[in-house]
N, C-alpha and C positions, 0 to 999 in steps of 0.2 A: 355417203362417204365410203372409203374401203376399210376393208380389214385383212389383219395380218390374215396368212395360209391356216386354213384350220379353225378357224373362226367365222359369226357371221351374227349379220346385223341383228339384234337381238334388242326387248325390250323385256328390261332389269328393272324391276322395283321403280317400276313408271317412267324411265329414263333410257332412251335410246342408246345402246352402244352396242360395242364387238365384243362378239363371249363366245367360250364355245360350246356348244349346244348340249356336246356330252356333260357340263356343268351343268347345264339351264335347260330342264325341263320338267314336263307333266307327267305323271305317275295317270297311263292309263289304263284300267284294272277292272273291264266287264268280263267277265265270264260268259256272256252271252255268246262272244266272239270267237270262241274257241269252236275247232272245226271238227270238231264230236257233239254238237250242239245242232241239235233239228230242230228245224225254226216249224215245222209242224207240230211240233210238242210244245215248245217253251217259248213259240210267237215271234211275227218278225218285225226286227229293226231296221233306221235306216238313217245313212250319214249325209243327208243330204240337206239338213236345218240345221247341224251342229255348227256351234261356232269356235272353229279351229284358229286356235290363238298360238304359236311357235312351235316348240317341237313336243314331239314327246317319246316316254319310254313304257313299254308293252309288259304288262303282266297277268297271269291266270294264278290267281291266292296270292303268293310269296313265290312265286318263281318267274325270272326275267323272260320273256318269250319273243318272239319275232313272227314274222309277217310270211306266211307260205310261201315258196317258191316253185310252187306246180300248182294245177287245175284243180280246184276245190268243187266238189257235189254239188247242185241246186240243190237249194235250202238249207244247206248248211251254214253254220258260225250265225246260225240267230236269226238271217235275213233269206230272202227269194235268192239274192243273186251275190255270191260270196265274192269276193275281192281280192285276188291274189297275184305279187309280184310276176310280173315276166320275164326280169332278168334277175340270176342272184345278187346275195347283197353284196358292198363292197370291201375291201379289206381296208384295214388300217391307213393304208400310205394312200388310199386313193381321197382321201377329204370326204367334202359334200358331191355327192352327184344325184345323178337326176335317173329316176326308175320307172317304167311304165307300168300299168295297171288294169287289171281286167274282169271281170262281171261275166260269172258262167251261166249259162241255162240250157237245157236242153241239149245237152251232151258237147257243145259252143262253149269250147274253155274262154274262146273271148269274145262272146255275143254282145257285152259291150264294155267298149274299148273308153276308158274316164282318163280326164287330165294326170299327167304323170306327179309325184310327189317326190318329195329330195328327202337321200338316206341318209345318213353317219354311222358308220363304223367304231366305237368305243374301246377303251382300254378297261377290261373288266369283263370281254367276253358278252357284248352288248351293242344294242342299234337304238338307233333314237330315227324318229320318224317326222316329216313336216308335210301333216296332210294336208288336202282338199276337201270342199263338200264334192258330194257328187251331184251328177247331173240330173238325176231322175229315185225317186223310190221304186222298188225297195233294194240299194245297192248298200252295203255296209264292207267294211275292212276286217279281215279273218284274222286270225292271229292261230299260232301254231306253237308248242316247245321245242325245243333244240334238237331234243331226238328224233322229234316226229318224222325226219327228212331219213332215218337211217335204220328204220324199221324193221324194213325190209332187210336190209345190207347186215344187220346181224343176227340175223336168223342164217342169211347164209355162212357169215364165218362160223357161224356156232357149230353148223353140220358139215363144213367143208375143213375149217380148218383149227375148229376146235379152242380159239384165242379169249371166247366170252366164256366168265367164270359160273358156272353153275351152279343151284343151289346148294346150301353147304345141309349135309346129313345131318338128323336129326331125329331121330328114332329115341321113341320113348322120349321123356322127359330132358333133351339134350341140353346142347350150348345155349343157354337164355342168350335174350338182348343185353340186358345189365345183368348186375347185383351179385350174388354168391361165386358165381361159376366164372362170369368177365367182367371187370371193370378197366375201364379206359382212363387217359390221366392227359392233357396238353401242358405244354410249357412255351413260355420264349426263353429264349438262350441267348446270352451275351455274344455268342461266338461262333463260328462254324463249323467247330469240334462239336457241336451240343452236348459241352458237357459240363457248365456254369450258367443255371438259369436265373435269370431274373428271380428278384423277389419279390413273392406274392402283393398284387395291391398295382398301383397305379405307375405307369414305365413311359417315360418322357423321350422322345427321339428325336432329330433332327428331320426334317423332310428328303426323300433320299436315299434314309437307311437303312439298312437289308435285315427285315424282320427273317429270324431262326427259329423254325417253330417247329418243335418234336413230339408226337406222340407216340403211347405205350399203353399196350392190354396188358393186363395179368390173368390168367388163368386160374382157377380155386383150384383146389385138393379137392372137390366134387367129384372132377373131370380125371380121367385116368391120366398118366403122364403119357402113355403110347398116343394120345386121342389126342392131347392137347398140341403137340407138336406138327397135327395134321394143319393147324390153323393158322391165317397169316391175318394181318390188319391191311385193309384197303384205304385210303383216303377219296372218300365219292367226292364231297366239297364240302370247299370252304370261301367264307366270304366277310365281307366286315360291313355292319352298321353304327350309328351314330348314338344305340345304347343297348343297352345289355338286352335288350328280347331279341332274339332272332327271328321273329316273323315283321320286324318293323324294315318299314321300303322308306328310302332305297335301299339294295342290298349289290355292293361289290363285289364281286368273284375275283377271288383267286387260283381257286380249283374247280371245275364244274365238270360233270363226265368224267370224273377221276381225272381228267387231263388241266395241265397249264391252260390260264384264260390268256394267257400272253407268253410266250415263252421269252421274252426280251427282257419279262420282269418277274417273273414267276420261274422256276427252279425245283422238281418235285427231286429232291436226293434220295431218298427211299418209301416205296411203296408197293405192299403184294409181293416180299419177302418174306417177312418178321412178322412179329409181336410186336415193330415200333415201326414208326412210319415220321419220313422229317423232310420239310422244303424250304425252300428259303422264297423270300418275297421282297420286293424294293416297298419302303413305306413312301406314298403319294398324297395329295391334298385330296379329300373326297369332296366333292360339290365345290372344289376351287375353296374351302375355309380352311383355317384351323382350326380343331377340334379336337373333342375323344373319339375313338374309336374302339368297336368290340369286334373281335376275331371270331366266329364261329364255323363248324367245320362238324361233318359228318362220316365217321368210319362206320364199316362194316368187315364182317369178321366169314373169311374166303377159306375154305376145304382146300387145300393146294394139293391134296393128293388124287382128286376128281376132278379138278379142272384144272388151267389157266388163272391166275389172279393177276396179271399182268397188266395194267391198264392197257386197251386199245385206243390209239390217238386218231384224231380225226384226220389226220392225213391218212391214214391207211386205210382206214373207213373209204374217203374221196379217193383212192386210187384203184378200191374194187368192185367202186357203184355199179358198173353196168355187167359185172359179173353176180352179182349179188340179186340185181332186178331181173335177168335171164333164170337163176336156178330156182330165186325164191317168189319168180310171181301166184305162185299156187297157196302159198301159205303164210299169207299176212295175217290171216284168222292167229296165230299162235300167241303166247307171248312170253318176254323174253323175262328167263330166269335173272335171278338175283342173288346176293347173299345175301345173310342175317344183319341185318341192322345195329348197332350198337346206337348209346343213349348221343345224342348231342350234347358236343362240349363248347365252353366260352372261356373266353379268358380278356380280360382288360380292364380300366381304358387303358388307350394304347395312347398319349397325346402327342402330337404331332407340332411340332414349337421349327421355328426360324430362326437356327442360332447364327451370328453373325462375329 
């Protein structure tokens, strides 16, 4: 039978139907796979007996990952012959399509060329995948994080054009993560003023509705007043699960790389100004249920007088690639600063109800 655009024939709790994929799927989570992994060290696998039942989605720990798009090392991601897309992945509006795939060796990014597999593109800054076994051992499928494509590209804006935040000073016994010196606080807000929040405890919304979510550091009297006013709050990410731990998968993003995972439905209103940081977000069905859901989100606390805190989007990143791989092929050894971490916050359930 068909299915609507966006959808595709799927088999749900033993029963044939149309779903869509970014709903319906496998949590697949080897570490082995990861293309920092020498399969001379830690042995090689291979995806050629596995039995690939629908789609699935790529993770290394707790973080949502994807599938390289350029030539991976022999022996890398765990196996002899590492496995990486050869064309990029798709966007949103393009559906399910069809990607090819390839098996390096010997300096032959595609020594051997394996049946192609269908991608999806996700709302949450995510791909789901619908492998194949492969033809022969030892050929397995790489998996890579998000950064990993832009390495390079910010090493160069960092010495060209100065946009990645540096690390924030810290001399002597400085800005802790938490406790005495900074504490961080999140809220939801009623309103897009953020300036009536929700009361603590459990907040019932329709499907639809535009989550207001603000955060704020405070500074201790530790910290001099001249010092403290060098600081601003970053939002790196946020994302929501189906119960109060934040290491439990699946995990939706909202904000990932300091950037919107969607900017259709995602809205960052302040970030890498202030001491407060606030976005807005459409509230959506997670896994196609209704449920509770928990918000979590990760600041860090940026020196704005030493660098840039500005988040860098990934469109600008994608429009200086090939300036970026010309100035900085010499020094991918490096790696790329950061600022200071603040503690991870949660706030919810957030329940998500059908009012009619």
């Amino acid at each position: 039978f068909l299915c609507r655009i966006g959808c595709n024939q799927l088999c749900v709790g033993g029963t044939s139907c149309c779903a869509d994929p970014c709903q319906h799927y496998t949590v697949l989570n080897d570490d082995w796979r990861a293309t920092n992994n020498n399969a001379n060290v830690y042995g090689e696998h291979c995806d050629k007996d596995v039995n690939w039942q629908g789609w699935y989605r790529l993770f290394l720990g707790n973080t949502s990952v994807q599938m390289p798009e350029r030539c991976v090392e022999m022996d890398m991601c765990g196996t002899a012959f590492p496995m990486w897309l050869t064309d990029p992945h798709p966007q949103l509006l393009d559906g399910v399509v069809q990607r090819g795939v390839c098996g390096s060796w010997y300096g032959d990014c595609c020594s051997f060329r394996q049946n192609p597999i269908h991608v999806k593109a996700c709302y949450g800054n995510y791909y789901v995948y619908k492998f194949v076994s492969t033809t022969l051992c030892n050929l397995a499928y790489c998996v890579c994080q998000y950064t990993c494509q832009y390495t390079s590209l910010i090493l160069c804006l960092q010495s060209l054009i100065g946009l990645v935040a540096s690390p924030l000073d810290r001399p002597g016994n400085g800005v802790s993560r938490v406790g005495a010196k900074a504490r961080a606080s999140m809220s939801l807000y009623l309103n897009s003023n953020y300036t009536e929040p929700y009361p603590t405890g459990r907040v019932t919304l329709p499907v639809g509705s535009t989550l207001h979510v603000g955060v704020s550091v405070e500074v201790g009297v530790s910290v001099e007043e001249s010092e403290a006013e060098r600081y601003v709050v970053v939002i790196d990410n946020c994302y929501a699960t189906e119960s109060p731990s934040p290491d439990d998968l699946p995990q939706f993003y909202m904000i990932q790389h300091r950037c919107p995972s969607n900017r259709t439905q995602v809205r960052v209103e302040e970030s890498g100004s202030s001491l407060r940081a606030r976005f807005s977000a459409l509230l959506f069905l997670y896994q196609g249920d209704y449920r509770d859901v928990f918000l979590h989100c990760s600041l860090s606390l940026c020196d704005q007088r030493s660098s840039s805190c500005t988040p860098v989007s990934p469109e600008l990143l994608h429009s200086l690639s090939r300036l970026s791989d010309l100035v900085c092929s010499r020094r991918r050894s490096r790696s790329v600063s950061k600022s200071v971490p603040l503690k991870l916050l949660t706030i919810g359930p957030i329940t998500c109800k059908c009012f009619t």
